[in-house]
C-alpha positions, -999 to +999 in steps of 0.1 A: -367-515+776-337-543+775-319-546+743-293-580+732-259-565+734-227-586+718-201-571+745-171-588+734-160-623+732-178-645+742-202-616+762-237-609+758-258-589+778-293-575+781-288-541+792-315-515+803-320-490+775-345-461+776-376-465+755-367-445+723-391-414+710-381-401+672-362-366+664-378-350+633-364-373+609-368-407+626-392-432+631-393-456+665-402-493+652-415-518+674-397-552+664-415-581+658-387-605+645-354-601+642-332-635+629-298-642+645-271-635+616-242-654+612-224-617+620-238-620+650-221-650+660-192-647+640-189-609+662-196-632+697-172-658+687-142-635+675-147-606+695-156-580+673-161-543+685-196-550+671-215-516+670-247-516+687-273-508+660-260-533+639-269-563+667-300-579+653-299-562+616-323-590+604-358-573+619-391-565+608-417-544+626-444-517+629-439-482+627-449-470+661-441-436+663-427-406+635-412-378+639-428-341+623-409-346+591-413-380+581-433-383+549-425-421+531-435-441+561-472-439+585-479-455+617-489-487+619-472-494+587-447-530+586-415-522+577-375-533+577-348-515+571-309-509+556-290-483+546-297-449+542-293-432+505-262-411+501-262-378+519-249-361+492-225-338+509-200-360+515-161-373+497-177-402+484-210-388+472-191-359+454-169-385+438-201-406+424-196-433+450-229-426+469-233-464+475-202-461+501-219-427+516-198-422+547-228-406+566-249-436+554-225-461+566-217-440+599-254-438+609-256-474+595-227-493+618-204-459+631-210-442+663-241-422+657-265-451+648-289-470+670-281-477+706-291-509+697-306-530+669-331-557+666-322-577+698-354-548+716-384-542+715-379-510+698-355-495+675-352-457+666-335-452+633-334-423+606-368-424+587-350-424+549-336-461+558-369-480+564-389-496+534-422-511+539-430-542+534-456-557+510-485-576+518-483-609+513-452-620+529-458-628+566-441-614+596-417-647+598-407-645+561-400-609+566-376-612+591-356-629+559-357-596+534-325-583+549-302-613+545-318-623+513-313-589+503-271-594+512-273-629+485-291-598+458-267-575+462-235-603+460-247-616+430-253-581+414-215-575+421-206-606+411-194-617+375-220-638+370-233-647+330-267-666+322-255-704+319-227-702+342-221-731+365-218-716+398-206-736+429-222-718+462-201-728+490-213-731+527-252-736+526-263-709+559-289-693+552-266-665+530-255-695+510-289-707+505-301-674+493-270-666+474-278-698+455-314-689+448-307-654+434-279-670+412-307-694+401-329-666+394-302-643+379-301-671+350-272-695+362-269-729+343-264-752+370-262-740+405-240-762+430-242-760+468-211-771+483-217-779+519-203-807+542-233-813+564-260-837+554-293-820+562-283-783+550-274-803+518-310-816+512-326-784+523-303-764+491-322-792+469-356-785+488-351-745+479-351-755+441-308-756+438-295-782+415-271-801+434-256-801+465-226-821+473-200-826+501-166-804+498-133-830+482-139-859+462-177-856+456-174-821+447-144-825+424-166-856+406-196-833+401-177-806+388-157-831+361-190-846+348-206-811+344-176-797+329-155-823+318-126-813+342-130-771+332-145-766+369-171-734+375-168-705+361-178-686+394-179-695+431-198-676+461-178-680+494-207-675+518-192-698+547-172-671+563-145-694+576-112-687+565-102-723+556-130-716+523-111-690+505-087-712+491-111-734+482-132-713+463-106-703+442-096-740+437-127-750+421-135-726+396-115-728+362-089-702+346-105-672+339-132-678+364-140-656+396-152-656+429-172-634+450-168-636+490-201-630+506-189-645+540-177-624+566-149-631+593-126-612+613-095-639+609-067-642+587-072-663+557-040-686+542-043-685+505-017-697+475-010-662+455+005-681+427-021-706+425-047-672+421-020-654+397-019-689+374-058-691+368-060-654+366-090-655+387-106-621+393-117-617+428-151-594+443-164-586+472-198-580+490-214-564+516-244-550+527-271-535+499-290-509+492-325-498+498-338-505+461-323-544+463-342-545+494-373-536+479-365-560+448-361-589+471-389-584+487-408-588+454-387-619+447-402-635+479-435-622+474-440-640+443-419-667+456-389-666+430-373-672+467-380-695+490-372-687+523-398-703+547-377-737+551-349-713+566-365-702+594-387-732+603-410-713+632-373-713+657-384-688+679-367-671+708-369-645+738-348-621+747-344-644+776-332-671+759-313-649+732-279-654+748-278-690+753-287-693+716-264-673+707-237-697+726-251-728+710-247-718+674-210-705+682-205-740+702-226-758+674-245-771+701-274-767+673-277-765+639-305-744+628-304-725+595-321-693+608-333-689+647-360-655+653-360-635+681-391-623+692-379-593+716-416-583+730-420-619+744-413-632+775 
């Protein structure tokens, strides 16, 4: 089979991989969708060493073959995957920190994971990370659970309080989702802070408050919602360093922010500007398999929205390279581009 490599920067390749048949524990999925990620670019444009089974981690497909001792998944079933739980065994699991499972996260994005990920027909993965996936939500929504399933997870690590006025910055589609969930999660006022036009008016089509430009509109928004206090919490979802700052800048003393965004670059920030607001500071990455199954639920009875995200963009793996080069070159602007690796 070929499988959607990210090389290096500015490489991709469609290499020849063998078809994959499951050890004991596995399953061998046959990928139906799997959405570009802004990690994906982000790993093209910077030059990541991007590990394979974690290029195309947005993917939905049917279990097409199991190995003797899997028992939570069937063939034929629809499925998407994350994470494994915790091994157990492990320094982290025998410290209580079985969310940071070193096997899990090894088998995840280390060296004994996938050969590749999404970006093929098939991917062969341990059976104990696949969920399946409820009827319901169609095959192009689905390819969505994984990245709505990062905006879940941010805003369960987040600080965030029912009537808090959050300010979402960068409206991708982790923004977008990010700003839904904190909707959900019982946020006051929600505000999508994002300098492009269109992006801004699909944030109010997904049910967000307000959306505004970055500077002057931003700042007049926040003074007439808070009468010059600012947010109390701000998502960085752009993954740009310039937004760090930013974020910080626009919530109020006391306040916080969560970075959801991810980027390999250095970020300038004013320490004593943080130290003066005592801002408290979280990260996010990744989730685990029971926020996956929640979010699924959350799309099934449409407390998210994701259909406007993906808006039926559909690729080949033919074509998967030179899309690829377009979002980094911003040749295009599309929230969330599918890859349908069996075409073609």
């Amino acid at each position: 089979m070929r499988a959607g490599l990210i090389t290096g920067k500015g490489q991709f390749e469609l290499v020849e991989k063998e078809d994959p048949t499951p050890e004991a524990d596995e399953v061998v999925v046959a990928v139906q969708r799997c959405g570009i990620c802004g990690s994906d670019v982000h790993a093209y444009v910077e030059g990541w060493k991007y590990a394979p089974g974690i290029c195309g981690h947005e993917w939905v497909g049917v279990v097409a073959a199991i190995g003797r001792e899997v028992i939570n998944v069937t063939e034929g079933e629809r499925v998407t995957g994350a994470l494994a739980p915790g091994c157990g065994k492990c320094l982290e699991c025998r410290n209580d920190l079985s969310q940071y499972c070193r096997t899990a996260w090894s088998d995840y994005s280390g060296p004994t994971g996938p050969t590749s990920g999404g970006f093929a027909p098939f991917i062969r993965l341990k059976a104990e990370r696949v969920i399946s996936i409820p009827e319901g939500i169609s095959t192009d929504d689905a390819a969505l659970i994984e990245p709505a399933s990062v905006a879940l997870h941010a805003v369960r690590r987040s600080r965030l309080r029912v009537g808090d006025v959050v300010c979402v910055v960068g409206c991708g589609p982790i923004g977008l989702l990010t700003a839904q969930v904190a909707k959900a999660a019982g946020a006051g006022v929600v505000i999508a802070v994002e300098p492009d036009e269109n992006r801004r008016k699909l944030a109010v089509t997904t049910g967000i408050d307000v959306a505004v430009s970055p500077g002057e509109e931003l700042r007049g928004t926040l003074d007439e919602l808070t009468q010059g206090l600012r947010a109390d919490i701000g998502f960085d979802c752009a993954g740009i360093p310039q937004t760090m700052q930013q974020s910080v800048d626009m919530v109020r003393r006391g306040g916080s922010v969560c970075l959801v965004g991810v980027t390999s670059q250095d970020a300038l920030i004013s320490p004593l500007r943080w130290i003066g607001k005592e801002v408290s500071l979280d990260t996010s990455i990744v989730f685990t398999l029971e926020e996956m199954k929640a979010t699924a639920n959350m799309i099934l009875d449409g407390r998210l929205s994701v259909a406007p995200l993906h808006n039926n963009d559909i690729v080949d793996l033919d074509g998967l390279g030179r899309t690829i080069d377009d979002l980094a070159e911003r040749r295009i602007d599309a929230v969330k581009i599918l890859v349908d690796p069996s075409a073609g």
